[in-house]
C-alpha positions as CSV (number, residue, x, y, z in Angstrom):
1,X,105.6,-34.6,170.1
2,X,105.5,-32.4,167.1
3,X,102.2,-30.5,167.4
4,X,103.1,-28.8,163.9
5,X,103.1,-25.3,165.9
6,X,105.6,-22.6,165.0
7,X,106.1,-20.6,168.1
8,X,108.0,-16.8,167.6
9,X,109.8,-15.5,170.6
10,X,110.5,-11.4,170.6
11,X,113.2,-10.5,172.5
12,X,114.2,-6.9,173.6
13,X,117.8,-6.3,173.5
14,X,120.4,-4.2,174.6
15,X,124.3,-3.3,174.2
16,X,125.2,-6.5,176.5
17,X,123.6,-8.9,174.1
18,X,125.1,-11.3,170.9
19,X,127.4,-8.9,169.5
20,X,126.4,-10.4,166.5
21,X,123.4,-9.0,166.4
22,X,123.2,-5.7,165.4
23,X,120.9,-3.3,167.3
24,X,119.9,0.2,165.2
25,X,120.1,3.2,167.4
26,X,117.1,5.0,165.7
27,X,118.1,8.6,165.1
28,X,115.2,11.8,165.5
29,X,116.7,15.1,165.4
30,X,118.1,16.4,162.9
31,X,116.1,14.5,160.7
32,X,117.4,13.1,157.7
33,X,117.4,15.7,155.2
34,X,116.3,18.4,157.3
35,X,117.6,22.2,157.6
36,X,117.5,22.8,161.9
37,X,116.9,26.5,163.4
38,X,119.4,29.3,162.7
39,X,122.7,28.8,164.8
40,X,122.5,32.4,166.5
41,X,120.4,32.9,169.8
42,X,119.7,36.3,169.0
43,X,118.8,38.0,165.7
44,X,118.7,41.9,164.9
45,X,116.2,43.7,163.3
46,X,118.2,45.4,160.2
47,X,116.7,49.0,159.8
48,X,114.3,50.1,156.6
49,X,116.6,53.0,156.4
50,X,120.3,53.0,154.8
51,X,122.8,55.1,153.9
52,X,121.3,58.7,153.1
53,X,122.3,62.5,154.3
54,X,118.8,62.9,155.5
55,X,119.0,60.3,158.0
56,X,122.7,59.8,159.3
57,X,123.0,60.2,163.1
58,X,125.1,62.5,165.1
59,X,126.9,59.8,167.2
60,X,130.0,59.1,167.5
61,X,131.0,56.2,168.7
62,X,133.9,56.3,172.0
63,X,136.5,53.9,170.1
64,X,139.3,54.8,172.5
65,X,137.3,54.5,175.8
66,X,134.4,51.5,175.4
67,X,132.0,51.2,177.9
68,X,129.7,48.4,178.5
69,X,126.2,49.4,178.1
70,X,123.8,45.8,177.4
71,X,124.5,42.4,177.8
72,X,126.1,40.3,175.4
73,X,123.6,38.4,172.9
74,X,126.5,37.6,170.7
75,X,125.8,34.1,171.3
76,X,125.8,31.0,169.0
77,X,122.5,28.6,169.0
78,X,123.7,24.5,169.2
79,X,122.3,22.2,166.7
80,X,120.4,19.3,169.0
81,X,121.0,16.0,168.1
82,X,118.1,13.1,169.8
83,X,118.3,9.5,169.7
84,X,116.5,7.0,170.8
85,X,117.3,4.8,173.9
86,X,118.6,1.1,173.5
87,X,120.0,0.2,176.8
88,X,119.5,1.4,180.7
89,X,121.3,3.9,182.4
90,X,124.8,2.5,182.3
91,X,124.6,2.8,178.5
92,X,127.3,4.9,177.2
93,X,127.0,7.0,173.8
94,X,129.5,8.1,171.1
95,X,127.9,10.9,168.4
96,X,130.0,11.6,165.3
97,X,129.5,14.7,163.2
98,X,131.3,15.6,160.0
99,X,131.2,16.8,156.5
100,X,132.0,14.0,155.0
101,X,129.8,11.2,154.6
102,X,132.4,8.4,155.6
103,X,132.7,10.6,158.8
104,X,136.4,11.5,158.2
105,X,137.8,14.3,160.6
106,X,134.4,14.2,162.7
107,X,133.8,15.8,165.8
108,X,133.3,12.8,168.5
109,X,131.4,13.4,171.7
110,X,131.9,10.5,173.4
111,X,130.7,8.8,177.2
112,X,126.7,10.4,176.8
113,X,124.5,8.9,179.6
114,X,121.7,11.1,177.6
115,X,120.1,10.2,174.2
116,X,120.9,13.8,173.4
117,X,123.5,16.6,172.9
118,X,123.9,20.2,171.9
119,X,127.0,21.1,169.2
120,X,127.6,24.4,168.9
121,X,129.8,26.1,165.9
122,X,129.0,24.3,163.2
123,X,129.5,25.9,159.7
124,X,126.7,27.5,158.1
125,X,124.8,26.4,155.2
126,X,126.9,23.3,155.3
127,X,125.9,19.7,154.7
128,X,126.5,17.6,157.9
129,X,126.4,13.4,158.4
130,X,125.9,12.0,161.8
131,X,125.7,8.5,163.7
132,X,125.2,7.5,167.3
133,X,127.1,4.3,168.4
134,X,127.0,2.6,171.8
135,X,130.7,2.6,173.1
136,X,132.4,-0.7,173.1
137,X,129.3,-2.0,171.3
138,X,130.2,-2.0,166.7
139,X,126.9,-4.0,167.0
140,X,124.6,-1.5,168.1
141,X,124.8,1.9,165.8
142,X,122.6,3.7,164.3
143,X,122.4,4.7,160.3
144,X,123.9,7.8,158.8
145,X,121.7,10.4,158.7
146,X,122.2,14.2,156.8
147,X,121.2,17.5,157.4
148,X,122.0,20.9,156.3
149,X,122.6,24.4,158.1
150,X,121.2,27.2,158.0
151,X,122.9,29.9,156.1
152,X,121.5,32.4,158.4
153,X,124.8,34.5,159.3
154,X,126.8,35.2,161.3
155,X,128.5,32.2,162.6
156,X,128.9,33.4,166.6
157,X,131.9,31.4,168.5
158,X,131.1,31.5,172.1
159,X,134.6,32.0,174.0
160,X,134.4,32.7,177.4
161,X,135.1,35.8,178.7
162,X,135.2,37.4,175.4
163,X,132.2,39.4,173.4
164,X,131.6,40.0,169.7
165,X,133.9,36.7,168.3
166,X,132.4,35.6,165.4
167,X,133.7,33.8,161.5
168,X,134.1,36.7,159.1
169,X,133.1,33.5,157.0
170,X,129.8,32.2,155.4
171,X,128.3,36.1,153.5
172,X,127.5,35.3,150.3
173,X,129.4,36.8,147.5
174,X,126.9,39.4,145.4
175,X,127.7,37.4,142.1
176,X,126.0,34.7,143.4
177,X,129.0,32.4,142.9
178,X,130.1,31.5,146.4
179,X,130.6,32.8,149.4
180,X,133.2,33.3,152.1
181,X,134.8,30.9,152.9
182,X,134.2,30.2,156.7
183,X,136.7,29.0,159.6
184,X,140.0,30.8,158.2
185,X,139.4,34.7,159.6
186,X,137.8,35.7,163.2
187,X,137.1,38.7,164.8
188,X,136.1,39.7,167.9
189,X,137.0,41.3,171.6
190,X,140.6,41.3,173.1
191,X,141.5,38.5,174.9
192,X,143.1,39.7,177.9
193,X,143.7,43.6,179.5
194,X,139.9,44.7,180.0
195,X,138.3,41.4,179.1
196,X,140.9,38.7,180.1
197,X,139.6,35.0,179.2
198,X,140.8,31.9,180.8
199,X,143.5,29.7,179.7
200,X,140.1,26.9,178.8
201,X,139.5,29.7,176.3
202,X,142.9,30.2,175.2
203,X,143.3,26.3,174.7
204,X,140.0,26.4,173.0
205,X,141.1,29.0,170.2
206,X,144.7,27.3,169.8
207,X,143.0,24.0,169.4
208,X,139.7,24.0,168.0
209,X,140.2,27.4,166.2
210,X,143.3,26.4,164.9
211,X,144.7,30.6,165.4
212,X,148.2,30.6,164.0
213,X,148.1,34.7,164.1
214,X,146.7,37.1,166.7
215,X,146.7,40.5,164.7
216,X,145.9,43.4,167.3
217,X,144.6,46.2,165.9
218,X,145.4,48.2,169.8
219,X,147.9,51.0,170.5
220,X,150.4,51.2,173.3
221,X,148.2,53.5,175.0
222,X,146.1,50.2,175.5
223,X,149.0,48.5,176.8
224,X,148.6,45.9,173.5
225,X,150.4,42.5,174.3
226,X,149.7,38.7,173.4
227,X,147.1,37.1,175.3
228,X,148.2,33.7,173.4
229,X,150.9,31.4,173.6
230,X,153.6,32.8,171.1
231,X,155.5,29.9,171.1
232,X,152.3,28.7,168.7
233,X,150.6,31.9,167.8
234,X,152.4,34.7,165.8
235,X,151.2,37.8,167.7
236,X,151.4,40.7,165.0
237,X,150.3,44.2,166.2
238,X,149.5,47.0,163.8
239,X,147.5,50.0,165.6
240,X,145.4,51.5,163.6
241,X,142.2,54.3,163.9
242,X,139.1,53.0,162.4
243,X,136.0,54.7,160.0
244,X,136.8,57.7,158.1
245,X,140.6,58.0,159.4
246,X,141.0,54.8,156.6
247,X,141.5,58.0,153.9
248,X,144.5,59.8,156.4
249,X,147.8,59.8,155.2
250,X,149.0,58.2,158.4
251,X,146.9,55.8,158.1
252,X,147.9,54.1,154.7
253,X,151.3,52.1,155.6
254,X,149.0,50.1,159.0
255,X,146.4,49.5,156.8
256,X,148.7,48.3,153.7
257,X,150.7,45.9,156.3
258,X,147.1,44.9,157.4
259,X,146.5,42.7,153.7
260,X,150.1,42.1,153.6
261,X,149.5,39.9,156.5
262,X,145.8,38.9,154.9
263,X,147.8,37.9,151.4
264,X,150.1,35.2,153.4
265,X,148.3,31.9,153.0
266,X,150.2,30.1,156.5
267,X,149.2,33.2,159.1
268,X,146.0,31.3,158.5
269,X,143.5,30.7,160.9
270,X,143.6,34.6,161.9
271,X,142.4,36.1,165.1
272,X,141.9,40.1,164.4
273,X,140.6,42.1,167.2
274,X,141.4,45.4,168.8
275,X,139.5,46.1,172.5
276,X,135.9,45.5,171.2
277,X,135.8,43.8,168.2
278,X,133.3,46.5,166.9
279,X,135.1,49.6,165.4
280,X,138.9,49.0,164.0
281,X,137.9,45.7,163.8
282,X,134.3,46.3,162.1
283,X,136.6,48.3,159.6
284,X,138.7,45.9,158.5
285,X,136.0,43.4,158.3
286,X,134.8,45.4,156.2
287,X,137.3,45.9,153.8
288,X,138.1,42.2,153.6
289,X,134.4,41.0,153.0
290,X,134.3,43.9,150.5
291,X,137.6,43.1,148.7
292,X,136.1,39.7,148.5
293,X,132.7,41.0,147.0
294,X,129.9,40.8,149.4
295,X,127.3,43.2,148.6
296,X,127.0,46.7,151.1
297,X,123.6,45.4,152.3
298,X,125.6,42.5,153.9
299,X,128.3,44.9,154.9
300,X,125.9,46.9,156.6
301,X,124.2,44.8,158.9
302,X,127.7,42.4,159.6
303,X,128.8,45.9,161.2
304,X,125.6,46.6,163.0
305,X,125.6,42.8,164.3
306,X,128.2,44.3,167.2
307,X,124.9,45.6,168.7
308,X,124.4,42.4,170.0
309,X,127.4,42.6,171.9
310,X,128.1,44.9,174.9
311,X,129.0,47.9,173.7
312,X,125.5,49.4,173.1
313,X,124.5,49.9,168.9
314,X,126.1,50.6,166.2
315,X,124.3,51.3,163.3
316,X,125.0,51.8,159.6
317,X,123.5,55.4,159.7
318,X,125.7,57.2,162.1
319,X,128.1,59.8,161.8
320,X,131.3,57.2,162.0
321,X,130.2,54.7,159.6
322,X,129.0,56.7,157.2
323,X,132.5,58.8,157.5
324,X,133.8,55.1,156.4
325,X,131.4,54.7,153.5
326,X,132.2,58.4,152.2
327,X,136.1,57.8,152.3
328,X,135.8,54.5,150.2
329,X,133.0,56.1,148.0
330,X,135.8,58.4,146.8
331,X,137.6,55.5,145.2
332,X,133.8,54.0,143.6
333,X,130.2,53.4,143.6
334,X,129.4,51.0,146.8
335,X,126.3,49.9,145.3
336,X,126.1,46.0,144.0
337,X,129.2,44.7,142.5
338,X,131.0,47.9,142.3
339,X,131.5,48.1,145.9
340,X,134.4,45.6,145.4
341,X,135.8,47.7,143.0
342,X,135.8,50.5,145.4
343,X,137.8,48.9,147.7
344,X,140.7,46.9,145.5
345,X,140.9,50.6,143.9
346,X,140.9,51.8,147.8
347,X,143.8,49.2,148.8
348,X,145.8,50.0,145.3
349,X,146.4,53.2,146.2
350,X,147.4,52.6,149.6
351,X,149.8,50.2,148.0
352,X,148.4,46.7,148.2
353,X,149.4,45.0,145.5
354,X,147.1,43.2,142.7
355,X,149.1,39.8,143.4
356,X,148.1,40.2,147.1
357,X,144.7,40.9,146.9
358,X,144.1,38.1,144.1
359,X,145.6,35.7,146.9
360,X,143.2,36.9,149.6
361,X,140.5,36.2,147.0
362,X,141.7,32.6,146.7
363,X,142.3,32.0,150.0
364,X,139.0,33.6,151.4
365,X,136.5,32.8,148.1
366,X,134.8,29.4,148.7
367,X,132.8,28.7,144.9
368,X,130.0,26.3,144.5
């Protein structure tokens, strides 16, 4: 009998149901459009005072014999993604990450019992597209959603066993026409000797790094050697003393072979470290970044960053740095836009060559 009643049935489903209907996975964090928190744990306070006679300090910082004084707060912050449920326990997640909105090249967690996850190392001030798919299910996905990163630097890579690694990348450039470009140059502790990492680590900087050369900035004395696999990683060791000693005669041919390796476009990704990460490798850093034309503010406090590491402070007004700043102030100003003058007048006379340092540029410069 045909009562003329329309009756509506609502049905809950979940990843085990008709295929051909689609179930959206609702996405909450990041939210579409949205900038998350800064991706370091830690941040440091960046003094009022900079470079001036009247307040340099006396220390000088033990290069040659580091000691451990604090514990390490070089550490990267994740970006947490949340989704909502759409199936029990037994339901099995796949996130996707990328830059590209199709989700080319993404990074894929997959098998998540949870509706969330924590990705750490993403680049900063970078647009990212996500999704959340149930495995084995093309019917129950969620949309694509957008956010940005902060821009907040530095961009800390945790590796295990090691302090201080982070992307030279991601300063901005003081023109305000780009910035460097991030994932190509890292720095940060040895590897193996006094702060051996595990082969997980190793893998990890072979793999997801992508380190084609370990350059080792450690003498014999230090009993320098590869701590990665040289059948896939060109170990290149050039000892070298840091700061001031950047103006000694000595000290010009290391330094010169230094870019030479920087001006080769397939020794990239780089590793450079010495023991630390923190003084020959806070030098060259700082070259690089300042051949490439971030401002000396930056410069400043990417050096005094280390002092989240172990190796107690370092700090833009002591005796050392300031030793650094005085030898490159002899080739220019280090104020503004001049301070990469400075230093591609420094490197020319050292004996870099205008060809290599225009190739750095165009390797290292990422513009808008």
């Amino acid at each position: 009998m045909n009562l003329g009643l329309t009756l509506t049935v609502r049905v809950r489903r979940t990843s085990s149901d008709n295929p051909f209907m689609p179930i959206k996975i609702q996405l909450r964090q990041p939210q579409d459009g949205a900038t998350p928190p800064p991706l370091q744990r830690y941040t440091w306070p960046l003094p009022e005072a900079r470079i001036t006679d009247e307040t340099v300090d006396a220390v000088a910082y033990r290069w040659k014999d580091l000691e451990v004084l604090n514990e390490d707060r070089s550490r990267p912050a994740p970006v947490r993604f949340i989704w909502d449920s759409v199936g029990d326990s037994n339901t099995r997640y796949e996130l996707s990450v990328s830059r590209s909105p199709d989700l080319a090249d993404a990074i894929v967690i997959d098998k998540l019992t949870d509706c969330q996850e924590d990705v750490y190392h993403l680049y900063l001030d970078t647009r990212y597209f996500w999704r959340v798919r149930v495995l084995d299910s093309a019917a129950a996905e969620s949309a694509i959603h957008s956010f940005t990163t902060s821009a907040r630097t530095p961009r800390w890579i945790h590796v295990e066993g090691a302090t201080n690694v982070r992307d030279l990348g991601g300063w901005p450039l003081v023109d305000g026409n780009g910035m460097v470009r991030q994932g190509l140059i890292y720095r940060g502790s040895e590897l193996n000797i006094r702060l051996p990492v595990g082969d997980d680590s190793l893998a990890y900087m072979k793999n997801e790094l992508g380190i084609r050369t370990d350059l080792d900035f450690r003498g014999s004395s230090e009993t320098a050697s590869p701590a990665l696999d040289e059948a896939n990683v060109d170990w290149v060791n050039i000892p070298i003393a840091p700061y001031g000693s950047i103006a000694e005669e000595s000290m010009a041919e290391p330094y010169r072979a230094i870019f030479e390796v920087l001006a080769t476009a397939d020794r990239y990704p780089i590793y450079l470290h010495c023991v630390g990460g923190a003084d020959r490798a806070g030098t060259v850093a700082l070259l690089i970044n300042g051949l490439l034309g971030v401002s000396i503010d930056d410069l400043i406090t990417d050096y005094e960053l280390t002092s989240l590491a172990i190796w107690g402070e370092r700090s833009g007004n002591a005796i050392d740095f300031i030793n650094l700043l005085r030898a490159l102030g002899e080739f220019g100003s280090l104020h503004g836009d001049d301070v990469r003058e400075a230093v591609s007048t420094y490197l020319s006379h050292i004996g870099v060559s205008e060809m290599e340092m225009d190739m750095i540029r165009r390797i290292m410069i990422e513009r808008p």
